[in-house]
C-alpha positions in Angstrom: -11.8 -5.9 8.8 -9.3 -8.8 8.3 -6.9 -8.5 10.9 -4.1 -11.5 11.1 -2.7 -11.3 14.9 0.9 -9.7 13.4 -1.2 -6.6 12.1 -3.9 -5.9 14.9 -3.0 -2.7 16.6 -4.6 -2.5 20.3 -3.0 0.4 21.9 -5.8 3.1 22.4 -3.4 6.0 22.6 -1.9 5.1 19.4 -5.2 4.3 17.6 -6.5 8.0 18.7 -3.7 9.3 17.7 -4.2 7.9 13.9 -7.7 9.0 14.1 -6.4 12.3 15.1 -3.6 12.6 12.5 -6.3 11.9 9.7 -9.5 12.5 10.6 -11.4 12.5 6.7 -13.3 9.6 7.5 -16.0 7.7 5.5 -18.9 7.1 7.7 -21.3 3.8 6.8 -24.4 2.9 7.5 -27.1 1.0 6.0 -30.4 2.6 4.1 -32.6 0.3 2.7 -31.6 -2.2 0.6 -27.9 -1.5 1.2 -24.9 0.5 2.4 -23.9 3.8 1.9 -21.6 6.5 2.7 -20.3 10.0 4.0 -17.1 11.7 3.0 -16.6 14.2 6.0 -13.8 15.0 8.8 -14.7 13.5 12.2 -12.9 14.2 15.5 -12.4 12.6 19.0 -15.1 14.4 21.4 -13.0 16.2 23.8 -13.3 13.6 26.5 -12.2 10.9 23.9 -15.4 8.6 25.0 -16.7 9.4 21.2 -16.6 10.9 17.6 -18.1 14.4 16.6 -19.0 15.7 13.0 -21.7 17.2 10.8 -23.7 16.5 7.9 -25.4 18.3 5.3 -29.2 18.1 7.2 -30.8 16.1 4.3 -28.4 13.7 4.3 -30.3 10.2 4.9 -27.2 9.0 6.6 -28.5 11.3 9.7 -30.8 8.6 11.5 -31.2 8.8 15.5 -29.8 5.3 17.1 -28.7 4.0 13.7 -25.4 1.9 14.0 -22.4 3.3 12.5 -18.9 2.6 10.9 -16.2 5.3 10.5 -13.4 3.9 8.9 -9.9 6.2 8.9 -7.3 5.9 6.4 -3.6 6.4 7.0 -0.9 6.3 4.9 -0.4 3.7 2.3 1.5 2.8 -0.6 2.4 -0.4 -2.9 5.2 -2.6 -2.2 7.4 -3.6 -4.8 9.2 -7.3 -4.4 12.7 -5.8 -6.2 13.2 -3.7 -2.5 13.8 -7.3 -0.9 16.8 -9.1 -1.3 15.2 -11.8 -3.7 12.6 -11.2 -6.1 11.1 -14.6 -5.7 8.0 -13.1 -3.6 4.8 -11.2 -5.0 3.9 -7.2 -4.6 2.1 -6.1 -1.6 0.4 -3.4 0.0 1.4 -1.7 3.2 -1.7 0.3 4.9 -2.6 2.2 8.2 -6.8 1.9 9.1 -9.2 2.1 11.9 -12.2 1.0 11.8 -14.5 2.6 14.6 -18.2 1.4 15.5 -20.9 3.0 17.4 -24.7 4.9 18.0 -25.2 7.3 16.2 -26.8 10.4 18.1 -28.4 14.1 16.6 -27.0 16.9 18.3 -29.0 20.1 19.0 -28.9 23.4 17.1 -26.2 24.9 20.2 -24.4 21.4 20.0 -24.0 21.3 16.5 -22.6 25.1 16.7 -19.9 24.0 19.5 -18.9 21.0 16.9 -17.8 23.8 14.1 -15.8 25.5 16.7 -14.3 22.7 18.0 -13.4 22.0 14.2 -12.5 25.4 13.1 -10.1 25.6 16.4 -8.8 21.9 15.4 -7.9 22.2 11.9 -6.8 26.5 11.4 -3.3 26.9 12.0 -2.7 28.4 15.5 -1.7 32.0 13.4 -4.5 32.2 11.0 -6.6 35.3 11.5 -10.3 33.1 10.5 -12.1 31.7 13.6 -15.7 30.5 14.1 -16.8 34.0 14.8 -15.7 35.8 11.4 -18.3 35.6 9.2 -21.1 37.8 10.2 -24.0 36.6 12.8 -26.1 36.3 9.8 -23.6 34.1 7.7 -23.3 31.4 10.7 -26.9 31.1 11.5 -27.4 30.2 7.8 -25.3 27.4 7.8 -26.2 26.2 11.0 -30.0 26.2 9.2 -28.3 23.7 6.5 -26.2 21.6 8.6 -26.8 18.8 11.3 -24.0 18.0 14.5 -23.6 14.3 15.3 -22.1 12.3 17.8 -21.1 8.6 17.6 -21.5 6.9 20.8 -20.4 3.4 23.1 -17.7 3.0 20.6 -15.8 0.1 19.5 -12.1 -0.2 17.5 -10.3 -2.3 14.8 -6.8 -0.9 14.0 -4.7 -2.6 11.7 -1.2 -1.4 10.9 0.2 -3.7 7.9 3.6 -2.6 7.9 5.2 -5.7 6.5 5.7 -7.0 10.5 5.2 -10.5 9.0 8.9 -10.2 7.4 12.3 -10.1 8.9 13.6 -6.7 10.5 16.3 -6.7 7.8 13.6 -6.8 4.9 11.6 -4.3 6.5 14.4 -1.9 6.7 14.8 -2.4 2.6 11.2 -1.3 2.4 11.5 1.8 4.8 14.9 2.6 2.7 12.8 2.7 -0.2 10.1 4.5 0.8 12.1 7.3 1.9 13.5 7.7 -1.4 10.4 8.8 -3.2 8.7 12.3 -3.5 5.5 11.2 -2.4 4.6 12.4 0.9 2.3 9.3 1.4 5.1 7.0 1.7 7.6 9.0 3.2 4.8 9.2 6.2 4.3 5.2 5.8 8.6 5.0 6.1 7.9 6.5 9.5 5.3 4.9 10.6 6.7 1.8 10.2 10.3 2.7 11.9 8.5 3.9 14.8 6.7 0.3 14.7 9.9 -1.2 14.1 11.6 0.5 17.3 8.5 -0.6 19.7 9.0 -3.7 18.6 12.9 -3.5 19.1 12.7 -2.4 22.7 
């Protein structure tokens, strides 16, 4: 990933905290003659040292030792020039990613089970009534027949936060004042991602 020094984002708290925030990653790897890719939610194992997830089983993505890319997206939305005080610039795009490499590792049959858990607890809302254990015994071991765990291993992270940092504070207020005008949650999430930026770089 392209990463000019103004957009690199180093700080591991806050880069676990994006994965955390939206984990519906696309996992990459490369099969034959070229890349290809997973659609699927991946989580910080619970010591944070790597990334958990499943797979359909005959998905070819599910190689032991193969290197892997997870790339998470944050929010994003397009930038319009008539925001600044002068029009004399060009549209951009302001964007949250991180870009995670690693090992990728098979998980056993009881491994794989702790994964859905881990993700049932993670993404159910702390009053719904579903947990891992509602469907009947019969119902689980089915899809744990279809499914494969993973973990990702001896990772390594990109982050880049392009949140218009290579403009003046008073610009990049115009831009959060405009994003928060619009009914799209997308940018109203990017608005406060970039005043919370904004502030660290205040202080």
């Amino acid at each position: 990933m392209y990463t000019p020094e103004h957009f690199k984002l180093e700080n591991l708290d806050i880069i676990r905290e994006i994965i955390g925030k939206y984990p519906f990653a696309v996992l990459i790897s490369t099969i034959g003659e070229g890349p290809e890719a997973a659609h699927i939610p991946v989580l910080l194992s619970k010591d944070g040292s790597g990334l958990v997830g499943h797979m359909a089983s005959g998905n070819p993505l599910l190689r032991e030792n193969s290197n892997v890319l997870c790339v998470f997206h944050g929010p994003h939305a397009y930038i319009s020039p008539s925001w600044y005080e002068s029009v004399q610039t060009v549209p951009t795009w302001n964007y949250i990613s991180v870009h995670v490499k690693g090992t990728l590792h098979l998980l056993d049959k009881d491994q794989t089970e702790k994964v859905l858990q881990d993700s049932i607890l993670y993404f159910e809302p702390e009053n719904s009534g579903y947990s891992y254990l509602t469907p009947k015994p019969e119902v689980r071991n089915s899809l744990l027949g279809k499914i494969q765990g993973f973990e990702i291993r001896n990772l390594t992270y990109e982050a880049k936060l392009k949140l218009s940092q290579n403009h003046s504070l008073e610009r990049r207020k115009k831009v959060i004042d405009s994003l928060e005008l619009s009914e799209r949650d997308g940018d109203l999430k990017l608005a406060e991602w970039m005043r919370r930026i904004n502030d660290i770089q205040k202080s």
